[in-house]
C-alpha positions in Angstrom: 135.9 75.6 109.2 135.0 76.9 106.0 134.0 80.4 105.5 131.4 81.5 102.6 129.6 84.5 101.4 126.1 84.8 99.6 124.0 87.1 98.0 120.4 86.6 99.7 117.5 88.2 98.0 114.2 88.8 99.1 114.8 90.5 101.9 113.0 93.7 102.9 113.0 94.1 106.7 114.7 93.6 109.7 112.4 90.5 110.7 113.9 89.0 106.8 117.0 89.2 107.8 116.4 87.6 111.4 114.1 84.7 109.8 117.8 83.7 107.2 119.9 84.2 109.8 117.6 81.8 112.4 116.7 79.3 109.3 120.6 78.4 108.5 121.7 78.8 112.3 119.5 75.8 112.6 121.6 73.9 110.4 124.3 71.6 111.9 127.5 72.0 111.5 126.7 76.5 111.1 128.9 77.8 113.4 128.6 81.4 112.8 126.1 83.2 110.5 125.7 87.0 110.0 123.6 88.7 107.9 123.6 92.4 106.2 120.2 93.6 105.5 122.3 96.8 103.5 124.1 94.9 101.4 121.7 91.8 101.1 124.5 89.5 101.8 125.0 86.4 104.4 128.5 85.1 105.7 128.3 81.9 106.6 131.3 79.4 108.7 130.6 76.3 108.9 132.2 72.4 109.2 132.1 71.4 105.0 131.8 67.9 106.7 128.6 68.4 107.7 126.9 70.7 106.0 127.4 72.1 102.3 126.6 75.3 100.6 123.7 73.5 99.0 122.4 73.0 102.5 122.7 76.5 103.5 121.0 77.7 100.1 118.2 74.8 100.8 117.7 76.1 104.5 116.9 80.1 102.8 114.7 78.8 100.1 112.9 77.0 102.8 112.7 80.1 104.8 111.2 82.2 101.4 114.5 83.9 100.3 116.5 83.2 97.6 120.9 82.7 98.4 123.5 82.5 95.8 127.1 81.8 96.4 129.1 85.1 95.6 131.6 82.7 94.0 129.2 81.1 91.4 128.9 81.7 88.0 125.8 83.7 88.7 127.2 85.9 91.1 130.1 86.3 89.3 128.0 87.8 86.3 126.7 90.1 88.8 130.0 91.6 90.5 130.1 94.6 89.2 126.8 95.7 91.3 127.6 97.1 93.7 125.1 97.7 96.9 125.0 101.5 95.9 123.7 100.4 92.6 121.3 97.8 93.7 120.1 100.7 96.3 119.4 103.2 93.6 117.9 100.8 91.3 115.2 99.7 93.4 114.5 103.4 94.4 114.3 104.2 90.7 111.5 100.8 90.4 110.0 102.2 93.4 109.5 105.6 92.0 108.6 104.2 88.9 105.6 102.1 90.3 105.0 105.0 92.6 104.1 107.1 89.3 102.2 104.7 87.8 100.1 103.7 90.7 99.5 107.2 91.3 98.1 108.0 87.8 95.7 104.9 88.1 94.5 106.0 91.3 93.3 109.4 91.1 90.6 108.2 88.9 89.7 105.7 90.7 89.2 108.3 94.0 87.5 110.7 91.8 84.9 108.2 90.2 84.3 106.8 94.0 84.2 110.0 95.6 83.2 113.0 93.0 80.0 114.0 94.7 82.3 114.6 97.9 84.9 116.4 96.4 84.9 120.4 96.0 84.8 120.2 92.1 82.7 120.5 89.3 80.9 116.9 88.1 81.1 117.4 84.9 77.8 115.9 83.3 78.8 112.3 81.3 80.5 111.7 84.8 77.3 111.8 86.3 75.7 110.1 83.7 77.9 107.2 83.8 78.4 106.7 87.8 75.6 108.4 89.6 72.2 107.3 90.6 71.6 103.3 91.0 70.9 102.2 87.6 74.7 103.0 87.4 75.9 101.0 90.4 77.5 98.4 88.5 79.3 100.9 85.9 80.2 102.6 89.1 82.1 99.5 90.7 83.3 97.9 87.8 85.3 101.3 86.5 87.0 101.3 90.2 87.7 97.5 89.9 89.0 97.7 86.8 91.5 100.5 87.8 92.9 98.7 90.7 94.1 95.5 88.4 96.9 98.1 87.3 97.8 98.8 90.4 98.0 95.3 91.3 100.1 94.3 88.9 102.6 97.0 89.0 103.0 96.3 92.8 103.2 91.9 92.2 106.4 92.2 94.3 104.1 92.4 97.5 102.1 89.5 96.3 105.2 86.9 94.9 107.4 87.8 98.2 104.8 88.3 100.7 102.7 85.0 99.6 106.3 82.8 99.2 107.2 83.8 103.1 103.6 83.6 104.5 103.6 79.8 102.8 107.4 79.4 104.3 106.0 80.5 107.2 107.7 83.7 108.1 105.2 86.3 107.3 107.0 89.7 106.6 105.7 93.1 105.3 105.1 92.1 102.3 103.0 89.3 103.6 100.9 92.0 105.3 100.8 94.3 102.1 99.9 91.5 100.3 96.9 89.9 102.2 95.6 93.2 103.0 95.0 94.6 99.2 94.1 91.1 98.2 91.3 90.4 100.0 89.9 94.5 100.1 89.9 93.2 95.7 88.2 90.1 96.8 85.3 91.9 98.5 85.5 94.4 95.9 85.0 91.9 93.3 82.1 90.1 95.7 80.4 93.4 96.0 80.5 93.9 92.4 78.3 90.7 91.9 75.9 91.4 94.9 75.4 94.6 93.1 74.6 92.8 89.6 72.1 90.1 92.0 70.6 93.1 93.5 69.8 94.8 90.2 68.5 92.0 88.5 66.4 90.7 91.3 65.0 94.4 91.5 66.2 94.8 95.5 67.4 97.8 96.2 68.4 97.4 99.3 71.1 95.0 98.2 72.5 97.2 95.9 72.8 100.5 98.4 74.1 98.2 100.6 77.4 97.1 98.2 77.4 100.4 96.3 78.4 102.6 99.5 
């Protein structure tokens, strides 16, 4: 039996680390496979007879993960990262998208809710958003402040979309699908509200514009 270690990436939950676990388990020749959601790593022993580490990397991009040998040139590159390290780098991205997503949103809440909100409007606000000659200004500034957002959390979008095709929703998957198709409408609504407007029906538009 031969015994090897790998570096799995892509994980972010306890269901990930089930789903690689069950996914090269399945492989013949596996005899024993453990894997360490904390450290993002897999040890593997198996029969090199049957099965090969190319197999076992196969079976976890199957499964919507990514596996690296710890003794390839890759991972060799990377040995001086340490879990502690990888831990506090992706609380430092976190906090970084955190930030940014924050900044992009409180406009966006204050152009969609400023006549709720116990503050002054001042008056090109009102000028710009209010009333329903402005319904499209009025969508389109949120829409366009959401892209950001979006983009600065892709991670949900790349991972979650990769397992959903692999079939092993996670999370991400949920994340993912959730914004995505609350933009979709939002960019449907947008062009009811335009129809509305240029057909003169008013009753389409308050009905998108809520």
């Amino acid at each position: 039996m031969t015994k090897e270690t790998f570096d799995v990436t892509g994980m972010s939950c306890s269901a990930c680390s089930a789903r690689v676990e069950q996914a090269v388990g399945k492989l013949v020749g596996a005899d024993n496979v453990s894997v360490n959601l904390l450290t993002n790593s897999m040890q593997v022993k198996f029969d090199a007879a049957k099965i090969s580490v190319a197999d076992i990397v196969g079976a976890v991009t199957a499964a919507g993960y990514g596996a690296c040998p710890k003794n390839s040139s890759a991972a060799q590159k990377n040995s001086a990262v340490t879990p502690e390290r990888t831990i506090d780098r992706e609380i430092s991205e976190m906090r970084t998208r955190l930030t940014w997503s924050i900044i992009f949103l409180l406009p966006t809440v204050y152009i969609a809710m400023h006549n709720m909100l116990p503050l002054p409007v001042p008056k090109i606000v009102a000028e710009l958003f209010d009333g329903r000659a402005n319904a499209v200004t009025f969508a389109f500034a949120q829409f366009l402040l959401i892209l950001p957002i979006m983009y600065l959390n892709r991670k949900y979008y790349v991972n979650g979309f990769r397992t959903l095709l692999a079939g092993a929703p996670n999370m991400d998957s949920l994340v993912g699908l959730g914004s995505m198709a609350a933009a979709m409408f939002g960019a449907f609504a947008l062009f009811r509200i335009g129809q509305g407007l240029g057909a003169g029906d008013m009753n389409l538009v308050d009905e998108y514009s809520r």
